[in-house]
C-alpha positions as CSV (number, residue, x, y, z in Angstrom):
1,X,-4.1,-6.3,-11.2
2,X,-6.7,-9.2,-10.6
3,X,-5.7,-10.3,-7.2
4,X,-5.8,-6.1,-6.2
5,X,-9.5,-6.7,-5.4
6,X,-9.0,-10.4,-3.7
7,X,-6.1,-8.5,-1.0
8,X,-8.8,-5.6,-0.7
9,X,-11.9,-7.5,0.1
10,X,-9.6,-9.9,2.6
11,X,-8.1,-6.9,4.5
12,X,-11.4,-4.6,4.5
13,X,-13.1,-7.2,6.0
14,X,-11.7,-5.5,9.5
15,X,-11.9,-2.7,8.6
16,X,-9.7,0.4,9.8
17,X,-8.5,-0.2,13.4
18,X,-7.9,2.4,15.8
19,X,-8.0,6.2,14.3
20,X,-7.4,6.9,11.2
21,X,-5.4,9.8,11.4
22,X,-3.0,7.8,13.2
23,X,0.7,8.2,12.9
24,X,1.4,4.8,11.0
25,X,-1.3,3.9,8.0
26,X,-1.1,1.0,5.6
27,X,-2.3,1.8,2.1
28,X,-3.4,-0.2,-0.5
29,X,-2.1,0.7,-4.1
30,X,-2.4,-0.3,-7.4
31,X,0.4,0.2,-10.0
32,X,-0.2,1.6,-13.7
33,X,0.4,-0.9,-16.7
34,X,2.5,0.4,-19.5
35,X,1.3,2.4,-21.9
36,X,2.8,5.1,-24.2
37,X,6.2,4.1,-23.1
38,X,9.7,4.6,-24.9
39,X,11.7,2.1,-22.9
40,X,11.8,-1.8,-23.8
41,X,8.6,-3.2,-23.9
42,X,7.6,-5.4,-21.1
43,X,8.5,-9.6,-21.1
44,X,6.1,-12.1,-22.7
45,X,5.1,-12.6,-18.5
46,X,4.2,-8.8,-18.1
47,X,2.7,-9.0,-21.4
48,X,-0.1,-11.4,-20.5
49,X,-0.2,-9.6,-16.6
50,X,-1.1,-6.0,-18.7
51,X,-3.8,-7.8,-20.8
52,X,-5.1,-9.8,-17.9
53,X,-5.6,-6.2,-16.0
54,X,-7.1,-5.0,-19.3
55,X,-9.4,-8.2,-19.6
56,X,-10.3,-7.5,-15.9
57,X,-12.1,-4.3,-16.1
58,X,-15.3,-5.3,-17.9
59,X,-15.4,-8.6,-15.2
60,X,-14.9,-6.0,-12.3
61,X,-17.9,-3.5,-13.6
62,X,-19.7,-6.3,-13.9
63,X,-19.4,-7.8,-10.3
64,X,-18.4,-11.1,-11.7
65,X,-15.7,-11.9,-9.2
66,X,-16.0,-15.1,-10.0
67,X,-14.7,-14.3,-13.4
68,X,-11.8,-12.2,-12.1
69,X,-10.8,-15.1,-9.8
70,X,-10.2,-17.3,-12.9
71,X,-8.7,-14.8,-15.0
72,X,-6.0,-14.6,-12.1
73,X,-5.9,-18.3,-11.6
74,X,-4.4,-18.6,-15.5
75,X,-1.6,-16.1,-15.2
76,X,-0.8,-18.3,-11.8
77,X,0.2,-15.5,-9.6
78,X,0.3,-12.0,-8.6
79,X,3.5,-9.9,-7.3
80,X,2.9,-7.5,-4.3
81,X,5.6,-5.1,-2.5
82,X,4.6,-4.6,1.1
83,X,6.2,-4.1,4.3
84,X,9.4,-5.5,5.7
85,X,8.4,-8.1,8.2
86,X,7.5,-12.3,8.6
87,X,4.4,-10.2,10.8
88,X,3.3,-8.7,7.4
89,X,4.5,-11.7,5.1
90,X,1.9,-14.1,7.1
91,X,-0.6,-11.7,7.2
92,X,-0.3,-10.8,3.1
93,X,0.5,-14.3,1.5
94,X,-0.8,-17.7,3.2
95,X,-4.7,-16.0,4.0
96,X,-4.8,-15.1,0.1
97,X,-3.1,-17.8,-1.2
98,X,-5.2,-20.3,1.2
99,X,-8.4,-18.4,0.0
100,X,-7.2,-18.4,-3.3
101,X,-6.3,-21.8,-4.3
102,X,-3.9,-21.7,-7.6
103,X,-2.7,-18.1,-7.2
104,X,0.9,-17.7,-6.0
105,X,1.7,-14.5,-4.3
106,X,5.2,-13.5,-5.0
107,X,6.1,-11.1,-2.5
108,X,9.0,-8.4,-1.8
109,X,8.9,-6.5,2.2
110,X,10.9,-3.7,2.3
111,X,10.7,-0.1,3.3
112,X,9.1,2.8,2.2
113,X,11.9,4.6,1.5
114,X,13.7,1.9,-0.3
115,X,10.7,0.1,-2.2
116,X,9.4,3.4,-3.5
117,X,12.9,4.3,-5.6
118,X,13.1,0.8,-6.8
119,X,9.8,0.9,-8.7
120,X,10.8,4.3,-10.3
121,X,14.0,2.6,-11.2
122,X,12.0,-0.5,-12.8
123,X,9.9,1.9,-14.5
124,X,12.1,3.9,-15.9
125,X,13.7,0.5,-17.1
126,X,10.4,-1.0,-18.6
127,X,9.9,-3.3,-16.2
128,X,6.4,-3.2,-14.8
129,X,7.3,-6.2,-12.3
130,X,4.5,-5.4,-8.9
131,X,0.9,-5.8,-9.4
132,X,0.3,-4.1,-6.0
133,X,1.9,-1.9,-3.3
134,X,0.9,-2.0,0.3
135,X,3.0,0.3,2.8
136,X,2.9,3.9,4.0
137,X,0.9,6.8,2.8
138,X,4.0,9.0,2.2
139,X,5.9,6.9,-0.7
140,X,2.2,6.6,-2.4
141,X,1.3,9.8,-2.4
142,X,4.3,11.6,-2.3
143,X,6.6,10.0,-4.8
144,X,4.2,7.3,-6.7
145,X,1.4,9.6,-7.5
146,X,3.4,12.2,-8.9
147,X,5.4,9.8,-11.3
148,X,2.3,8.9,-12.6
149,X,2.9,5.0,-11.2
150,X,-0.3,4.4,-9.4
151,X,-3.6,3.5,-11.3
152,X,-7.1,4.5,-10.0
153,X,-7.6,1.9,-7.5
154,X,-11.7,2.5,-6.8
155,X,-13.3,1.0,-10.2
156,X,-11.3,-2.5,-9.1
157,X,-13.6,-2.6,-5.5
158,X,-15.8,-4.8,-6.3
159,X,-16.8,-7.0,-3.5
160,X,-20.3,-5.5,-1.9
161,X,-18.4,-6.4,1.4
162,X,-15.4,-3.8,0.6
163,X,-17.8,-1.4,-1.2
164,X,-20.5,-1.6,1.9
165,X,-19.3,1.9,3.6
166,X,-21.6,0.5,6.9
167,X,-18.7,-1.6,7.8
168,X,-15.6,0.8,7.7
169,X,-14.6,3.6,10.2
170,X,-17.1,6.6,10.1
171,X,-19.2,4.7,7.7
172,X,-17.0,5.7,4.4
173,X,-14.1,4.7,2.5
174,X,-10.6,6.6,3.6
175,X,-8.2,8.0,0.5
176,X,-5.5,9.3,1.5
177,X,-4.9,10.8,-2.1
178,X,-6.8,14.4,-2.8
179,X,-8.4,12.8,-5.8
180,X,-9.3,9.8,-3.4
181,X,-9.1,7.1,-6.0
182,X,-5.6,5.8,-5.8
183,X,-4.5,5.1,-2.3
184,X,-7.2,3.5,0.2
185,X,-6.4,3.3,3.6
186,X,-7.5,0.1,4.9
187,X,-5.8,-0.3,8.2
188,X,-4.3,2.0,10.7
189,X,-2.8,1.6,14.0
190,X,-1.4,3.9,16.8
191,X,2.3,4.4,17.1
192,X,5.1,6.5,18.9
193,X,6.5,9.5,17.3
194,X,8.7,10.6,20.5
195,X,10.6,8.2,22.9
196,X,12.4,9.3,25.5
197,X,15.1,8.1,27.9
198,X,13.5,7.8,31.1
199,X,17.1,8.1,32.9
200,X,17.8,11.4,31.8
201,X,14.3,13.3,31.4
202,X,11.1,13.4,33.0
203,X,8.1,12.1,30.7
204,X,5.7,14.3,32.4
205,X,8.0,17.6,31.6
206,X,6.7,17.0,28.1
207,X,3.0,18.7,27.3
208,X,3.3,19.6,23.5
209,X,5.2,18.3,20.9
210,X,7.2,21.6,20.7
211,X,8.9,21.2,24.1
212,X,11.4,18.9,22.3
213,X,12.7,22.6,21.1
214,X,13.7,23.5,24.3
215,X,17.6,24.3,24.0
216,X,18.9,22.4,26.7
217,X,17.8,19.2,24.1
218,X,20.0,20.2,21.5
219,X,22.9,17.7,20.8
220,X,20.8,15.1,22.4
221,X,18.1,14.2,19.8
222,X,18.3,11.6,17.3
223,X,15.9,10.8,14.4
224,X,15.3,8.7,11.4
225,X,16.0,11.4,7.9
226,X,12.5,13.7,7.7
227,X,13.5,13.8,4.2
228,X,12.9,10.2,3.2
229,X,9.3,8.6,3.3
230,X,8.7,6.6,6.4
231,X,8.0,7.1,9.7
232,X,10.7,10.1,9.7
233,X,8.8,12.1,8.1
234,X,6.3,12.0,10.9
């Protein structure tokens, strides 16, 4: 939980580039510790992780990052899921771990779509394995959020830099959640939804998204599963 702010404050720095309401957004998550729970209790390792994140809070309120640095520095490291990529490994691990001298970041890239149903499945088997979760908005708020996996990410901002609204988009922090405390939106870009093959149609016969209904398309469309988070479902 620790290094949640320390990825945060590095990434915020930028702020969000490009629109926000773009049609590819990296979010920044953080997950819940175990509590309550009737499956095997965590390992001795994600014993000390859960107590660490407990030992955390006071530090955070109190703006002592200096304290939440060192608290992180003795468990050694901190586990994030993020994007598939080397693009997004080198922009996740060596500026943290550079910046953060004695904290290993133990990283895992894959998709939405297949990251999100392995943390349910970790869950569900009492493992409580990431610290943090940095992908698309869809798997966080969509399948995370309801299973109850994320916890309330604002009261761990504690860098005046990342809480300084003057320096993000629009002057304000963006949530992509509706109770806009779990998933912040630190980043977004523009992408395609629509390619087309310049061979066989005209780019400029398109004026709305809903010309790609036109009947002489059908049979001639392909797409990633709308059902499954990820860009699909844009």
């Amino acid at each position: 939980m620790i290094p949640a702010e320390a990825m945060s404050d590095a990434r915020s720095k930028r702020g969000p580039v490009g629109t926000i309401v773009s049609s590819l957004v990296l979010t920044l998550a953080v997950l819940l510790p175990a509590c309550g729970s009737t499956t095997p209790g965590p390992s001795a390792a994600q014993a000390s992780s859960r107590q660490l994140s407990a030992s955390a809070a006071p530090a955070a309120s109190a703006g002592k990052w200096e304290d939440v640095v060192a608290g992180a520095k003795k468990e050694g490291q901190v586990v994030v899921y993020g994007p598939p990529g080397a693009n997004y490994r080198q922009a996740l691990v060596e500026p943290f771990e550079s910046a953060n001298r004695g904290i290993k970041v133990n990283f895992t890239g894959a998709t939405g779509s297949d990251i999100g149903p392995r943390m349910l499945a970790e869950r569900q088997a009492g493992k409580f394995l990431a610290d943090l979760h940095i992908g698309g908005t869809t798997t966080m708020t969509d399948l995370l959020k309801p299973a109850g996996a994320l916890e309330p990410l604002a009261p761990l901002l504690v860098r005046p830099e990342v809480n300084d609204t003057s320096k993000w988009y629009q002057s304000k922090l963006w949530w992509a959640d509706t109770e806009q405390k779990y998933v912040l939106m630190f980043e977004g870009a523009v992408s395609q939804l629509i390619a087309v093959n310049k061979t066989q149609v005209d780019p400029n016969s398109f004026s709305s998204y809903w010309d790609i209904l036109d009947p002489k398309y059908k049979g001639k469309i392909v797409a990633s599963d709308i059902r499954r988070p990820g860009p699909g479902g844009g």
